[in-house]
KEBA-477014 format. One record per residue (C-alpha): x, y, z. Coordinates in pm, whole numbers, padded with zeros to 5 digits, always signed. Each point is the difference from the previous one (the first is absolute). Layout:
BEGIN
XYZ ...
! end
This chain:
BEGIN
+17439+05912+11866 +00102-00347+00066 +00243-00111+00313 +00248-00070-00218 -00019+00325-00154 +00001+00199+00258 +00321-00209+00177 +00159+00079-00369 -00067+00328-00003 +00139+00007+00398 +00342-00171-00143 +00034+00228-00258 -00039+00311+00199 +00249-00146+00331 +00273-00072-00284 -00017+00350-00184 -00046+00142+00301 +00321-00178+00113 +00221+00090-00296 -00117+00411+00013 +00144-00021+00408 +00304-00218-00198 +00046+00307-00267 +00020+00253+00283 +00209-00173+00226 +00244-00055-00307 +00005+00407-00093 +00020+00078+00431 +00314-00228-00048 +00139+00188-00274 -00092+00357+00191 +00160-00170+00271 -00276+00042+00242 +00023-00260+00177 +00102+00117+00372 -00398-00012+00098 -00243-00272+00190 -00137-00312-00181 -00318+00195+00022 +00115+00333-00155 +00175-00211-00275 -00281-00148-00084 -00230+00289-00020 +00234+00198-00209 +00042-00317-00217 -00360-00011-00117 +00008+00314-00041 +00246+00062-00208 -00057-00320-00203 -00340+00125-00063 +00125+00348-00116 +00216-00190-00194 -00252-00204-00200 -00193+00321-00058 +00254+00169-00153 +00060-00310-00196 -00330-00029-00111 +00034+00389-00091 +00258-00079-00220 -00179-00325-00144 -00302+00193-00077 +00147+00199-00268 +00085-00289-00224 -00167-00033-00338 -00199-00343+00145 -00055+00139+00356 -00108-00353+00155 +00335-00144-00144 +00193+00303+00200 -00215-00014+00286 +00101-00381+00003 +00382+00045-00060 +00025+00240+00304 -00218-00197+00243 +00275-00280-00123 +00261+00235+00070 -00097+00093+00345 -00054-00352+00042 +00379-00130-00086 +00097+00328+00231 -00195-00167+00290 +00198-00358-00037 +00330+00102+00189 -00172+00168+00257 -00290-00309+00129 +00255-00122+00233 +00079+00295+00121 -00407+00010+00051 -00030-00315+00161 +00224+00067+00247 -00168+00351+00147 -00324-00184-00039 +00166-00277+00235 +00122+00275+00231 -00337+00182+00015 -00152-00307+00097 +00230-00074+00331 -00069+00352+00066 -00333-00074+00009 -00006-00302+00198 +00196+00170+00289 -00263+00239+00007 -00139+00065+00342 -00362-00185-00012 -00253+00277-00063 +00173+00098-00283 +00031-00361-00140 -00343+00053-00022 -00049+00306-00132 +00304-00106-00242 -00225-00310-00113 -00364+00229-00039 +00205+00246-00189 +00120-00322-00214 -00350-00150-00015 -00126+00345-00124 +00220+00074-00271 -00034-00417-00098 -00375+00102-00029 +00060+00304-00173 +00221-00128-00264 -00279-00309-00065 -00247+00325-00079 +00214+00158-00199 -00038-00352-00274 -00362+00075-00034 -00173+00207-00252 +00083+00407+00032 -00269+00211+00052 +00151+00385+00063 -00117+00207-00250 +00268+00158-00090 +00198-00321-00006 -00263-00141-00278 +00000+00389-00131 +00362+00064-00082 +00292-00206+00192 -00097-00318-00095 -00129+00145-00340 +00224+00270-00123 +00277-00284+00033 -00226-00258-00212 -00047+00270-00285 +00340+00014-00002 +00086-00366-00057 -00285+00014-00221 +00070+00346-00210 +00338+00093+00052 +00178+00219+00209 -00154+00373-00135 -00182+00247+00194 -00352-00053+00153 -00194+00229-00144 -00315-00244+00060 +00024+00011+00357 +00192+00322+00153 +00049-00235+00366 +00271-00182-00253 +00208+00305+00061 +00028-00061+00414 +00160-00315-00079 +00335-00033+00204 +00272-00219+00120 -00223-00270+00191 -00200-00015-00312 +00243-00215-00201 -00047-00266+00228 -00286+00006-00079 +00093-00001-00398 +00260-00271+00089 -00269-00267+00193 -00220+00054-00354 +00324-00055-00215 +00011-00333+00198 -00370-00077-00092 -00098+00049+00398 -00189+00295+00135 +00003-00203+00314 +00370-00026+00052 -00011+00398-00062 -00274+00048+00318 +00230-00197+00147 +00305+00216-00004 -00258+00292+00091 -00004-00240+00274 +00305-00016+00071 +00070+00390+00005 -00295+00019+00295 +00203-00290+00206 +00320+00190-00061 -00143+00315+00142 -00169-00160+00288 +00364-00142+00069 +00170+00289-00071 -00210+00231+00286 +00071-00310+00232 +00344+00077-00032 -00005+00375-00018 -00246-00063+00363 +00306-00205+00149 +00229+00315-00024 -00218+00216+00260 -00124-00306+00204 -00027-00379+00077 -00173-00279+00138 -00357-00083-00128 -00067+00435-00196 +00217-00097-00309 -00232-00328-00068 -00314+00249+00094 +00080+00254-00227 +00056-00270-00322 -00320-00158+00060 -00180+00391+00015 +00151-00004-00300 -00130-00308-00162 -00297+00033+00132 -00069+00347-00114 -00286-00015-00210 +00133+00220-00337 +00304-00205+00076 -00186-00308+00028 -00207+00062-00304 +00315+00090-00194 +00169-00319+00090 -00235-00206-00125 -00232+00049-00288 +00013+00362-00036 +00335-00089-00250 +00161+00362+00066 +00353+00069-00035 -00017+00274+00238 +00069-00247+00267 +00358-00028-00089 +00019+00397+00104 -00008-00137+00320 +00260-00226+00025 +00258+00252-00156 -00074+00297+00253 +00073-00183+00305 +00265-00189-00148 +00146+00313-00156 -00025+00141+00329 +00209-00313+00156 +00270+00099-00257 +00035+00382+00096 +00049-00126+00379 +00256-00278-00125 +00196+00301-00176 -00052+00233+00269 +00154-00254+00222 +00269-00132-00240 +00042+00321-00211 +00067-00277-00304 -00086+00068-00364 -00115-00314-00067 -00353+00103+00264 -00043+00293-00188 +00007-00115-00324 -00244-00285+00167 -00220+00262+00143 +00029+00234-00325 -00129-00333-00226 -00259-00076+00272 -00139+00372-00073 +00006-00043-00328 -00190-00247+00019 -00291+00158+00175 +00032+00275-00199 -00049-00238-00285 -00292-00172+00105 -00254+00269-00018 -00013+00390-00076 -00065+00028+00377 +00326-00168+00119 +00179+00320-00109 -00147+00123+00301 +00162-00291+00220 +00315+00044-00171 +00024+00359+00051 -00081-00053+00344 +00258-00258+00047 +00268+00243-00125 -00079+00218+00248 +00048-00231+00273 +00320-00109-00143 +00148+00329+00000 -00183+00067+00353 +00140-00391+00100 +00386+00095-00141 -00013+00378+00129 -00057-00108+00353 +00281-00301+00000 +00226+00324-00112 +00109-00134-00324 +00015+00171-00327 -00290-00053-00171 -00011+00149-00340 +00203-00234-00157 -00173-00348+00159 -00366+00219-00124 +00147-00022-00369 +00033-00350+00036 -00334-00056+00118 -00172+00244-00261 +00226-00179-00285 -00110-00358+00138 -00378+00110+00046 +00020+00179-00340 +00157-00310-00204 -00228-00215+00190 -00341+00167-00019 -00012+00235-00329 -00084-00295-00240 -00393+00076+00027 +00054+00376-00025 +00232-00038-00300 -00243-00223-00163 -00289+00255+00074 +00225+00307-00170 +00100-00187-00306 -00389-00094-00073 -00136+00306+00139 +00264+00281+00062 -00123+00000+00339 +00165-00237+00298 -00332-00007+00216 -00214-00003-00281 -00289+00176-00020 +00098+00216+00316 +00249+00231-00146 -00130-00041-00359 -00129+00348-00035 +00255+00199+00174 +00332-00208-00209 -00202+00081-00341 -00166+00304+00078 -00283-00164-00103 -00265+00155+00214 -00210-00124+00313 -00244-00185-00184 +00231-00255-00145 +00127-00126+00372 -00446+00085+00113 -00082-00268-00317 +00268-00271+00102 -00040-00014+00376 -00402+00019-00043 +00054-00325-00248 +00220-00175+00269 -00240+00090+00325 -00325-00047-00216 +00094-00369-00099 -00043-00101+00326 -00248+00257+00121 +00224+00118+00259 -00026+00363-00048 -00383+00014+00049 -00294-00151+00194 -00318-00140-00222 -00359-00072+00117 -00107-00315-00042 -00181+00075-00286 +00329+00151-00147 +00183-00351+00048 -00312-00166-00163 -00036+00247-00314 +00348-00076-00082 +00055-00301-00092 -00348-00130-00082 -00079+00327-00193 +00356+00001-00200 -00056-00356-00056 -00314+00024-00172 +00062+00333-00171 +00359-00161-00120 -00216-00298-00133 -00288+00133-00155 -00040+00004-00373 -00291+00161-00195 -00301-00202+00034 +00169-00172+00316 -00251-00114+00287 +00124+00016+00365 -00189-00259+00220 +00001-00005+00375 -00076-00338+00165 -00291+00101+00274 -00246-00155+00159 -00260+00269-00063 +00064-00076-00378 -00208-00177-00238 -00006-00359+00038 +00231-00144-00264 -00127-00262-00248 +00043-00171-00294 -00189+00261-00175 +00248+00251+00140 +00275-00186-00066 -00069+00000-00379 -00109+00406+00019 +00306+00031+00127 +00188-00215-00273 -00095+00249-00206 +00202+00263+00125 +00348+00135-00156 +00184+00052+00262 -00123-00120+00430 +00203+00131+00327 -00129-00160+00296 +00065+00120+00360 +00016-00184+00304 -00021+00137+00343 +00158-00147+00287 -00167-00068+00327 -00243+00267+00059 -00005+00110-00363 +00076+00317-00081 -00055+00388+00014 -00355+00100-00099 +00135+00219-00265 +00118-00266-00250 -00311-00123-00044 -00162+00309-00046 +00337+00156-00223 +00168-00265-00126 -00139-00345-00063 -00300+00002-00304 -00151-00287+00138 +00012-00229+00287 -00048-00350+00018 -00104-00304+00313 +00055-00359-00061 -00243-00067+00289 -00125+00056+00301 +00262-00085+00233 +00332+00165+00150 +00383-00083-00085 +00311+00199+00077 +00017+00145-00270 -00083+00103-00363 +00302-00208-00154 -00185-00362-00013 -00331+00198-00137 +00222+00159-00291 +00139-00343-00088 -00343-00133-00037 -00115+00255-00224 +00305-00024-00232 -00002-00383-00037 -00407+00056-00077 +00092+00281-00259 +00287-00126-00154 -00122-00350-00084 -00295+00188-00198 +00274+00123-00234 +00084-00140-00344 +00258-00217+00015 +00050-00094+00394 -00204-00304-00015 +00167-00122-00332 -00356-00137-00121 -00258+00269-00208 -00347+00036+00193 +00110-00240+00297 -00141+00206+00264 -00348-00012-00176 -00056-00339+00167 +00144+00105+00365 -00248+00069+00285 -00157+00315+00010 +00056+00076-00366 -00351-00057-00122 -00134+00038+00373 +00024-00363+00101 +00250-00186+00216 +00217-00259-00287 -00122-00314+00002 +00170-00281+00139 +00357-00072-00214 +00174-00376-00059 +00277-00142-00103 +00129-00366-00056 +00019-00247+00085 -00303-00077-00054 -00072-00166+00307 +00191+00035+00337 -00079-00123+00321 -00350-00142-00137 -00131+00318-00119 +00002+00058-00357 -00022+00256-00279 -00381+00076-00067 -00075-00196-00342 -00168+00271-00128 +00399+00218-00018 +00106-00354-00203 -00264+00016-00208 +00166+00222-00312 -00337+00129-00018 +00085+00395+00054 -00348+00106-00017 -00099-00192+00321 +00296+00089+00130 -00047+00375-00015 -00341-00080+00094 +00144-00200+00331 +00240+00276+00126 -00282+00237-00022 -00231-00212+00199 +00282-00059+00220 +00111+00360+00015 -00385+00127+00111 -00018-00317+00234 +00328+00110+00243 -00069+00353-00024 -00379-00102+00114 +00160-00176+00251 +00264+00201+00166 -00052+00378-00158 -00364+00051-00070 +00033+00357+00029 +00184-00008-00319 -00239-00129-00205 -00220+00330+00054 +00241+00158-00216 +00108-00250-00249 -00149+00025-00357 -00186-00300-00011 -00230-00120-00303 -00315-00143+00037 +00112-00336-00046 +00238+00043+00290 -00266+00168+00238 -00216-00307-00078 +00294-00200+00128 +00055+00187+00327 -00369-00060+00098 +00041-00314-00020 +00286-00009+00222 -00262+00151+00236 -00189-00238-00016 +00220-00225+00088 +00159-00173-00302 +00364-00037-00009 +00196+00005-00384 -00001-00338-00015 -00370-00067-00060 +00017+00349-00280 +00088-00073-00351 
! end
């Protein structure tokens, strides 16, 4: 990733980032919550304006060309977020006078905090490497682009896609996975900002600024942040903040909190089957928060369900109508009375993908994919092959045996090679290029296919071509030429200008026996040589060169 890039990439996250906080601040105006600090208005801003995109996105997702509805609500949200950036610019301006008449220990903490999440937010541009991120967020939402929206049968984890997901969807719409990590980002900063403010209610001076940077630097936080590309993250920007809201109402007994706080639920609720939990539990303390303050509360805990419910049921709704169960496959067997082993066979498939619900040896981990490889590869008459240096030495003479094969897997071990038992189970043969060490089998395997394949009608274009090469007969190949015929002062034996193709056969053969002589005598103990030719060797030995041999 170039500079350039990555300042693009920067500049297009600040700007959306910007018109999401504009879209919330324009719906808070409309609710008419507005009697709050810069900082609350701004937290409840992005929040909302993030709901709201998801919900848009929602909606977008159902058209018949889902990237084209994806688009047309991320454009939506966008127009939504115009009237509101001044409003935006001006809390930001606020916020930052705030935090230049902060006492001096908190300046700094204020500006670590800063550099943290900076540093953060830079990790979160580079490649993702969470497995479930490259499992199923990042990929259930690709499939969809790719497939259409229909249910996942391929890979059950499609079916814990929430909310937070379809920003996911909406950064891969845009044709940037990268501006999606980034609004996973973003959902991280938001909740370290949002338990910053929800410290400053209990206490002051230097704990709030402590407590955000706990929360930063937390490592599942941390990791989630950056490249772990989970949309759990936003979970925790909506508790707190929904937590924010049920104090605002307590205080101000207004509608408009509740309904904030009830959408705020939702949206946890939304994001994963787990959030029902969270949003349970912040019912609770609603009704506990409006009992104590000695206000009627079954009406204002309508409004919240409603809000939560309107908010948060897309994901469920979408589960029932593909599956008849909301929180597919947990309630599968008891909604269609379809028996225990229906829910055992679809949770086993879900934990067993990622090996979660068992421990393996380490031969276990080794059988599995090596084994299902090669067994998922094999053909009748195939020939497995594992690079090892105990092998046989590989030569040109092996190279054509092993032309001659139908079908050729070859394995390739990786450091210190691999479990005793494929040899001895799995490979049919194994195979050394020589009698030195490399990392691995992978440059080994390479060898022996570009040895094998060339040996195969057809690669080299020209019949019988590699009946002249080195080591085909036994002997090195004799020196080659090409014109001009003279360069630099040295030039093209006469004898290969002659036209005379008896001599020179005769020549390269000379020539042939002379450098393998020379430089692989060894060889010549197994060449094939005729009389004439053994004659000729001798008198290498004693100590003619080709020159003086006719």
């Amino acid at each position: 990733m170039t500079a350039w890039h990555t300042l693009g990439l920067c500049t297009a996250m600040a700007v959306s980032v910007l018109l999401l906080c504009g879209a919330g601040a324009t719906l808070l105006r409309l609710l008419k919550a507005t009697k709050v600090s810069a900082f609350d208005t701004f937290l409840f801003s992005a929040a909302t304006g993030t709901i709201l995109l998801e919900l848009a996105v929602s909606a977008g997702e159902l058209a018949p060309n889902i990237r084209s509805g994806v688009r047309i609500a991320v454009a939506i949200t966008a127009l939504l977020g115009f009237p509101g950036v001044r409003t935006m610019f001006a809390l930001l301006q606020q916020l930052f006078l705030k935090l230049l008449a902060l006492r001096r220990t908190e300046r700094l903490l204020a500006a670590l905090f800063v550099l943290v999440l900076t540093l953060q937010g830079l990790a979160s541009l580079a490649p993702l490497t969470g497995s479930d991120a490259l499992h199923y967020h990042f990929t259930m939402q690709a499939l969809y682009l790719a497939d259409g929206f229909r249910a996942p049968w391929s890979l059950l984890h499609g079916f814990f896609c929430g909310l937070s997901h379809q920003l996911i969807l909406a950064g891969l719409a845009l044709g940037s996975g990268q501006l999606a990590q980034g609004w996973l980002f973003f959902g991280g900063a938001l909740g370290a900002l949002a338990t910053l403010r929800l410290v400053q209610l209990w206490t002051g001076g230097v704990w709030p600024w402590l407590a955000a940077l706990a929360f930063t630097l937390t490592p599942v936080a941390f990791w989630q942040t950056t490249a772990a590309g989970a949309p759990d993250i936003w979970m925790s920007a909506f508790l707190p903040l929904c937590l924010l809201a049920i104090l605002q109402a307590r205080i101000t007994s207004s509608s408009t909190f509740i309904v904030l706080a009830g959408v705020l639920a939702g949206a946890i609720a939304g994001t994963k089957y787990t959030g029902i939990i969270f949003a349970a539990a912040l019912l609770v303390g609603f009704l506990a928060a409006f009992r104590s303050a000695g206000y009627s509360s079954l009406a204002k805990s309508w409004l919240f369900l409603v809000c939560a419910t309107v908010v948060g049921i897309w994901p469920y709704l979408r589960n029932w109508l593909w599956t008849g169960d909301p929180v597919f496959p947990f309630l599968f067997s008891r909604i269609h009375h379809a028996g225990p082993l229906v829910n055992g066979t679809a949770l086993t498939s879900i934990l067993l993908d990622t090996g979660t619900s068992h421990t393996f040896s380490l031969w276990a981990l080794l059988k599995f994919p090596l084994f299902a490889a090669v067994d998922a590869l094999r053909t009748p008459g195939a020939r497995a092959i594992l690079m090892d240096p105990r092998g046989r030495t590989f030569t040109q003479a092996v190279a054509a045996e092993l032309a001659r094969e139908t079908h050729l897997i070859l394995l390739a071990g990786r450091y210190e090679g691999v479990d005793a038992r494929v040899s001895e189970r799995l490979a049919d043969d194994s195979i050394s290029i020589g009698d030195y060490v490399l990392t691995g089998g992978e440059l080994p395997a390479l060898v022996v296919t570009d040895a094998v394949a060339r040996l195969l009608p057809g690669v080299l274009g020209a019949e019988g071509a590699t009946d002249r090469e080195s080591f085909a007969s036994g002997l090195l190949e004799p020196p080659q030429y090409t014109r001009p015929e003279e360069f630099r002062g040295a030039r093209v034996p006469a004898v290969l200008r002659s036209g005379d193709h008896a001599r020179i056969a005769r020549w390269r053969r000379v020539q042939a026996l002379w450098v393998t002589w020379r430089t692989r005598p060894e060889l010549l103990k197994g060449a094939h040589l005729t009389s004439d030719e053994r004659q000729v060797v001798e008198r290498f030995e004693r100590g003619e060169t080709p020159e003086q041999i006719d």
